[in-house]
C-alpha positions in Angstrom: -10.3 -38.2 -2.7 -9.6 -36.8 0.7 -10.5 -33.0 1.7 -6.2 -32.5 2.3 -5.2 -34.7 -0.7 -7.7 -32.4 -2.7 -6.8 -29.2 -1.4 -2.7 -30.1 -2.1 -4.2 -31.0 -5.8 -5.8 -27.1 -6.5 -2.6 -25.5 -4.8 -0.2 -27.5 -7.0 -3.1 -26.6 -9.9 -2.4 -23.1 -8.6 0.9 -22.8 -8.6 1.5 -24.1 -12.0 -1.0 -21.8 -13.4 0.8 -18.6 -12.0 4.7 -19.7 -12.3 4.7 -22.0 -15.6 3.4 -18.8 -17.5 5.9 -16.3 -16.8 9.4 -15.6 -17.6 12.9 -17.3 -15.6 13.4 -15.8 -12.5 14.8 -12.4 -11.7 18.7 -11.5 -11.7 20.4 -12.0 -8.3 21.1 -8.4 -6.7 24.3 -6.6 -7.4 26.1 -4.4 -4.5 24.8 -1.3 -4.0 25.3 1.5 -1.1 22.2 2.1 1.8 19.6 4.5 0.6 20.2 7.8 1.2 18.2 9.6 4.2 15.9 12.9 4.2 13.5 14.6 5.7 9.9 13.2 5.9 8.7 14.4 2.3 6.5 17.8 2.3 5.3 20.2 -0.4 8.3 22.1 1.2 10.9 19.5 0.8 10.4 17.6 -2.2 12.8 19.4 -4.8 15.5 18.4 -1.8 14.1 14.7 -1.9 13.9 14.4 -5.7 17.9 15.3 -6.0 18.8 13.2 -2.7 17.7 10.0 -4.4 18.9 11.1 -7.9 22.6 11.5 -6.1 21.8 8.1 -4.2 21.1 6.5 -8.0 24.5 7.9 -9.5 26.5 6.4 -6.6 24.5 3.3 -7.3 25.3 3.1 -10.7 29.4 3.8 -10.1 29.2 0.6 -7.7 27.2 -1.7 -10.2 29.3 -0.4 -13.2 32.6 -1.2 -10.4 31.2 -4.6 -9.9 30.6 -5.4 -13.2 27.4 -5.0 -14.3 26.6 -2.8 -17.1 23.3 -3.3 -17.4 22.4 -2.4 -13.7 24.8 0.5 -14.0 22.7 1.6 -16.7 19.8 1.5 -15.0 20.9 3.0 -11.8 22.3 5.9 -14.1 19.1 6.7 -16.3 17.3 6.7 -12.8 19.8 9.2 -11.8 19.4 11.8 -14.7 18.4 15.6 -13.6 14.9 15.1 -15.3 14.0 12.3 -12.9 11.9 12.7 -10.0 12.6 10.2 -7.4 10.6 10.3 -4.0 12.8 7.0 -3.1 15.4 4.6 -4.4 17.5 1.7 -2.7 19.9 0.0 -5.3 20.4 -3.1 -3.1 19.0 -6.7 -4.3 16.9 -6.4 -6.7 16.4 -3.0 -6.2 13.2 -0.5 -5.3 12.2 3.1 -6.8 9.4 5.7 -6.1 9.6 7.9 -9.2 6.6 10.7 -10.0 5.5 11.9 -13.4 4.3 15.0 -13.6 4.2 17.7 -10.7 2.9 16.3 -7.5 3.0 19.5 -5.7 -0.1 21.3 -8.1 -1.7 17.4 -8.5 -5.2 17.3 -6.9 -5.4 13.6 -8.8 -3.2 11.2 -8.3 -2.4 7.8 -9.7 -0.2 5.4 -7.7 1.0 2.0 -9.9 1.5 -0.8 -8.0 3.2 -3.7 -9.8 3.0 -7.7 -9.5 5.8 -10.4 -9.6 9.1 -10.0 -11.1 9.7 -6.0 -11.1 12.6 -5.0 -10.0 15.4 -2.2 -10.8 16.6 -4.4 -14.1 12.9 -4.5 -15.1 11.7 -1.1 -14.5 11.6 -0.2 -17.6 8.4 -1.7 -18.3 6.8 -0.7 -15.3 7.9 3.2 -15.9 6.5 2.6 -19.3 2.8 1.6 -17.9 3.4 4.6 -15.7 4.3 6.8 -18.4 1.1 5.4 -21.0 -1.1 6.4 -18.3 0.3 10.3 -17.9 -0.2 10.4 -21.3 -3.3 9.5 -21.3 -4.6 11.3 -18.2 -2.6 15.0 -20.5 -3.9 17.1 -18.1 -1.5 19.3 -15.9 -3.7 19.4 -12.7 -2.9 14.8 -12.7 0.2 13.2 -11.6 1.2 9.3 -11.8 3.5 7.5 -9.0 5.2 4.5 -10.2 6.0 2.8 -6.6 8.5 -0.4 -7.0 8.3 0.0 -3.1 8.9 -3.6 -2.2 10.7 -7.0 -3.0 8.3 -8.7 -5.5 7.9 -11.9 -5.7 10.1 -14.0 -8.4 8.5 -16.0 -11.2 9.3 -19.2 -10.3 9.2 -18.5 -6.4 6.8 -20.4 -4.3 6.3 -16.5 -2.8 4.1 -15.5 -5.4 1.2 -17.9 -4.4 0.7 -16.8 -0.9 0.3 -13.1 0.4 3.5 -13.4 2.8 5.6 -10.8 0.3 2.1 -8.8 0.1 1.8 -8.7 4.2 5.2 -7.0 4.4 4.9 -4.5 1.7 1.6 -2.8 2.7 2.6 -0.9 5.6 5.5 0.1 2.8 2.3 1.3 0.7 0.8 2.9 3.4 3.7 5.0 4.6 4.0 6.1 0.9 -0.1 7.3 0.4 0.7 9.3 4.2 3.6 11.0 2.4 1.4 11.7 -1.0 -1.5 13.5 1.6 1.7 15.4 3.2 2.4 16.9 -0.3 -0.9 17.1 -1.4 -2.9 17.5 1.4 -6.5 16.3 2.2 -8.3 17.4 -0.7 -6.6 15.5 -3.6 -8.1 12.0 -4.9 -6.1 9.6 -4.9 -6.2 6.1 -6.7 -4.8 2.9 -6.8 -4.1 0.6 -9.3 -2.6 -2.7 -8.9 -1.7 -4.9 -11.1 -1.5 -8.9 -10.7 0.3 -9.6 -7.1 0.4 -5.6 -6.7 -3.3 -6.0 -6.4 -2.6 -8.6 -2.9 -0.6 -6.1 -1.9 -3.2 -3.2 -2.5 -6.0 -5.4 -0.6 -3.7 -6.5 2.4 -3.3 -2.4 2.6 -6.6 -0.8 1.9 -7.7 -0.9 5.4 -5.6 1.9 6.8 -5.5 3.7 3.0 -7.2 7.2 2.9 -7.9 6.4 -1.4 -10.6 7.3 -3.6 -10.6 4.3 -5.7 -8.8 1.0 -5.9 -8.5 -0.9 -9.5 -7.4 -4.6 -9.4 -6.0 -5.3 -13.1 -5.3 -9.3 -14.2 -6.1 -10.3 -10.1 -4.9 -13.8 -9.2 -7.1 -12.6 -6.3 -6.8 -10.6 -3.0 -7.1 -13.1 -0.5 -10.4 -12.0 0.6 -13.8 -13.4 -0.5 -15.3 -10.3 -1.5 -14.7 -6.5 -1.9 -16.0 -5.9 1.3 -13.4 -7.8 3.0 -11.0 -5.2 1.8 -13.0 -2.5 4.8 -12.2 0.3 2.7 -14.6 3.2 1.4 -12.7 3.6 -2.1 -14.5 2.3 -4.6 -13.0 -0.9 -5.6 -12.9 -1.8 -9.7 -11.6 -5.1 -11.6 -10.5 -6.0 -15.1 -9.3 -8.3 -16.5 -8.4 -8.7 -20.6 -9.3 -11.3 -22.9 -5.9 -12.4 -23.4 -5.1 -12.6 -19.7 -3.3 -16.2 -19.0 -4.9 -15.4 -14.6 -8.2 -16.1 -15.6 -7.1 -20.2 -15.7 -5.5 -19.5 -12.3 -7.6 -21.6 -9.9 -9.4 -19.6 -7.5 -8.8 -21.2 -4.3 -7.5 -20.8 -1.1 -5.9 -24.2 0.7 -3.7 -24.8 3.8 0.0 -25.9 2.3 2.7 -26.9 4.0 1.7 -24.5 7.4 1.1 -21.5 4.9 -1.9 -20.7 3.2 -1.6 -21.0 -1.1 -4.1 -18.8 -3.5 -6.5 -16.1 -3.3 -10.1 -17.1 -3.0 -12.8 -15.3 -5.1 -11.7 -14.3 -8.6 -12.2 -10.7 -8.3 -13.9 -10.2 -11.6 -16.7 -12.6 -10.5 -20.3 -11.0 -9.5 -19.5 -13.0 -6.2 -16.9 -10.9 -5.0 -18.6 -7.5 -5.9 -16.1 -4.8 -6.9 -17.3 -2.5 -10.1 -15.8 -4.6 -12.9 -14.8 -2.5 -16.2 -14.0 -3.6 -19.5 -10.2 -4.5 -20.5 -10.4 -5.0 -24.2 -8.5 -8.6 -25.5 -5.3 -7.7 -24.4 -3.0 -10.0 -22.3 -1.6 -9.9 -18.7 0.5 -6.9 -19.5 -1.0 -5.0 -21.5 -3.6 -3.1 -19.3 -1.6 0.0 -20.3 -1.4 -0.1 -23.5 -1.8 3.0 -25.3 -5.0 3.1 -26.7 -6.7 0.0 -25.4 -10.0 0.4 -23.6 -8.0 -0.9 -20.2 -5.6 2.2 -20.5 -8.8 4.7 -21.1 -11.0 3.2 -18.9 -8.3 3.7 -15.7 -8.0 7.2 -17.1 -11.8 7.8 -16.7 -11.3 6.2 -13.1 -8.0 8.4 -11.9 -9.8 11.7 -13.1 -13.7 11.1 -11.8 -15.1 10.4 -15.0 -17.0 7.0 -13.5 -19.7 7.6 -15.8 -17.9 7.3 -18.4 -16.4 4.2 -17.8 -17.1 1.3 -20.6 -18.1 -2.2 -19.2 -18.5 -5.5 -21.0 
C-alpha cells in the first residue's frame, strides 16, 4: 500500500471514529437581529454589558418565537432572564453566548469552558450545566466560571470537525475574550482553561498569545501539535481522558486530504506528547463534569491551585 493510498485509509479511519459516534447534525439557524454593541467590557462597565446582551436575547427570542420556533424562543428567552449574566450573545445561526457564573468583578480565579462539536444556542443547556457543576464544585465566592460558546462549532457529521479550519478562526475569538477577563480582573487573577473535545483544538491553536495559568484538554481528539510544547505557552498544560471516552479509538494521525490537512497528531494523554495527565474516573465523552466524578474534582483542584492535590491514574 502506497504512502497516499495509506494516509486517505487513517483519515477516512478518522473521520468515522469522530462523526459515526455522535448525534445528527445541528438545527439549521433561525432569524435573529445583529448583536447588540457596547463598550469594550471593564470592571466599570460590566453591569451595562450584562443587561445589553440580556435586552439583545429578549429581542432574539420575540423573532424566533415570530418565525416559528418555540424552542429557540425558549432558549433565547431563559438567556434573557434578569439573573443572567451575559458578557456576549448573537442569536444568528446557530447561535453564540458568553455567560459568567458567579461575580467576575471580586474573582481572582477564573475558569473559562470551552466546548467541542455540536454546541450551539439549542444545545446550551448542557454546556451551561458543565459550567454550572464546576461552580458548584469550586463553592467558594472569591472563583468565577465563564461558559464561552464563542464560535460556530463544528457539526457532527461535518467534515469540519476533523481538521482545525473552525479551530483557526475561533482563537483570536478566545483571545479577545481572555484580554477582556484581564480588563475586569486585572493582572493578578489566574486564569484557566478547559477545553473539552474540539474546544481543546481551539484552546491549542490559541494558547500562544493567551496570558493563562493552566490549560486542561478533556476527551482530546488532539491539538494538532505533536507535543505540549508545540502549544509555546507557559500555562501548565493538563489531559484527561475517562474510561468510557469513545476519542480514545480516534486514530491519532495527521494526513494530507483533499488540499486540507485531517486529524490531530499525538493523542494528548500519551507520555509522548508531555502535558500533566490527571485522572478522569470511567466516565464517557461528556461526562468530565459530572458532579462528583474525580474529572469534575480534579479540574476544581486545577482552577483553584490545589495541583498537589490532583489525583492521577
Amino acid at each position: 500500500m502506497t504512502g497516499r493510498w495509506w494516509r486517505g485509509t487513517l483519515a477516512a479511519l478518522l473521520t468515522g471514529a469522530v462523526v459515526l459516534p455522535l448525534s445528527a447534525a445541528a438545527r439549521p439557524g433561525v432569524p435573529a437581529p445583529a448583536p447588540r454593541s457596547t463598550a469594550p467590557v471593564t470592571r466599570a462597565t460590566l453591569d451595562r454589558t450584562y443587561a445589553v446582551h440580556r435586552a439583545g436575547a429578549a429581542e432574539a427570542a420575540r423573532v424566533a418565537g415570530a418565525h416559528g420556533d418555540r424552542h429557540r424562543a425558549a432558549a433565547d428567552r431563559a438567556l434573557a432572564d434578569p439573573a443572567r449574566h451575559l458578557l456576549a450573545f448573537d442569536g444568528r445561526g446557530t447561535g453564540r453566548v458568553t455567560e459568567v457564573f458567579g461575580d467576575l468583578a471580586r474573582a481572582d480565579r477564573v475558569a473559562v469552558l470551552v466546548p467541542g462539536s455540536d454546541t450551539g444556542l439549542d444545545t446550551y443547556g448542557r454546556f451551561r450545566a458543565a459550567a454550572l457543576a464546576l461552580h458548584r464544585r469550586l463553592d467558594d465566592p472569591r472563583t468565577a466560571v465563564v461558559a464561552w460558546l464563542g464560535y460556530e462549532t463544528p457539526g457532527t457529521v461535518d467534515p469540519a470537525v476533523t481538521t482545525t479550519g473552525r479551530a483557526g478562526e475561533a482563537a483570536p475569538r478566545l483571545r479577545e475574550l481572555v484580554g477582556a477577563l484581564r480588563r475586569v480582573t486585572g493582572p493578578g487573577a489566574h486564569l484557566s482553561l478547559l477545553c473539552h473535545s474540539y474546544g481543546s483544538v481551539v484552546c491549542a491553536r490559541a494558547a500562544a498569545c493567551l496570558d493563562v495559568g493552566d490549560i486542561a484538554l478533556l476527551g482530546s481528539p488532539g491539538t494538532g501539535f505533536r507535543t505540549a510544547a508545540g502549544l509555546r505557552t507557559r500555562a501548565r498544560v493538563w489531559a484527561a481522558r475517562g474510561g468510557g471516552d469513545w476519542v480514545a479509538h480516534v486514530p491519532h494521525l495527521s494526513a494530507g486530504l483533499f488540499g486540507t490537512t485531517v486529524g490531530f497528531g499525538t493523542d494528548p494523554v500519551s507520555r509522548a506528547f508531555g502535558a500533566r495527565v490527571f485522572a478522569a474516573g470511567d466516565g464517557g465523552h461528556s461526562d468530565y463534569f459530572a458532579p462528583g466524578s474525580p474529572s469534575l474534582s480534579n479540574l476544581a483542584r486545577i482552577v483553584l491551585g490545589e495541583t498537589t492535590e490532583v489525583t492521577h491514574d
